[in-house]
C-alpha positions, 0 to 999 in steps of 0.5 A, spaced: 462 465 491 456 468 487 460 475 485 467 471 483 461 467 478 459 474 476 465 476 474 467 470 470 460 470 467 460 478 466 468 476 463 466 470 459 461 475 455 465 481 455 471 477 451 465 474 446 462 481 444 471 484 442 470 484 435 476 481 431 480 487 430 480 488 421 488 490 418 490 495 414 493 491 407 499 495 404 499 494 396 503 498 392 504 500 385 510 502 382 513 500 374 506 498 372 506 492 377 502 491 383 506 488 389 505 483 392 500 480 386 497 475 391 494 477 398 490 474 403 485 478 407 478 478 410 472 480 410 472 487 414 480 489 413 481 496 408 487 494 402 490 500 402 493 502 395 499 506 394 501 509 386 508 511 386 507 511 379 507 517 375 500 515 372 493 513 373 491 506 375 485 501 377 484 496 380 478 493 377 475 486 379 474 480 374 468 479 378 465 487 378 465 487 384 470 493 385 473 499 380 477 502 384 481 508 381 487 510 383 490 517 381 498 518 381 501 519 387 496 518 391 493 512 396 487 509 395 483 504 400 478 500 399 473 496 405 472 488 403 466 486 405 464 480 401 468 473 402 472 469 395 477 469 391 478 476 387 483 477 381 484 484 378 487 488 372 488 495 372 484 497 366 489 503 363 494 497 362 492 490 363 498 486 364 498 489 371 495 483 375 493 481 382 488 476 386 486 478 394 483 471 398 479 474 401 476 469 408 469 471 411 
């Protein structure tokens, strides 16, 4: 009886010390818009950034706190690591627009 309990201890700490698996968050960038404009997301998960326009972008928060940048052609990713709402523009052409609902 004392090994089952064991077990179910040893199981029981075990499932505690999984961390939560973080997520790949896709938003792409074509004819000057980022898609979609509004993401939610955590703390831990990477936005992957894909430019499929022929130019350079950004992806520059309000807030300062990330400048991302982004040449064409190319993907670019970016860890989150602080909770909050987030807009942010690309510096090259400011009516590109988005928000990230980061949860901690």
């Amino acid at each position: 009886m004392l090994s089952g309990r064991l077990v179910l201890i040893a199981l029981a700490f075990g499932l505690m010390a999984v961390p939560a698996h973080a997520e790949t968050i896709q938003i792409v960038i074509e004819n000057l818009a980022f898609a979609p404009t509004e993401v939610s997301a955590k703390v831990g998960d990477t936005i992957e950034w894909v430019n499929k326009d022929v130019f350079a972008h950004t992806a520059t928060a309000r807030n300062g706190d990330f400048d991302v940048n982004q040449p064409p052609k190319k993907t670019v990713t970016f860890m989150l690591t602080k909770a909050g709402t987030v807009e942010y523009y690309c510096r090259f052409h400011p009516n590109m627009k988005g928000v990230l609902k980061i949860a901690p």
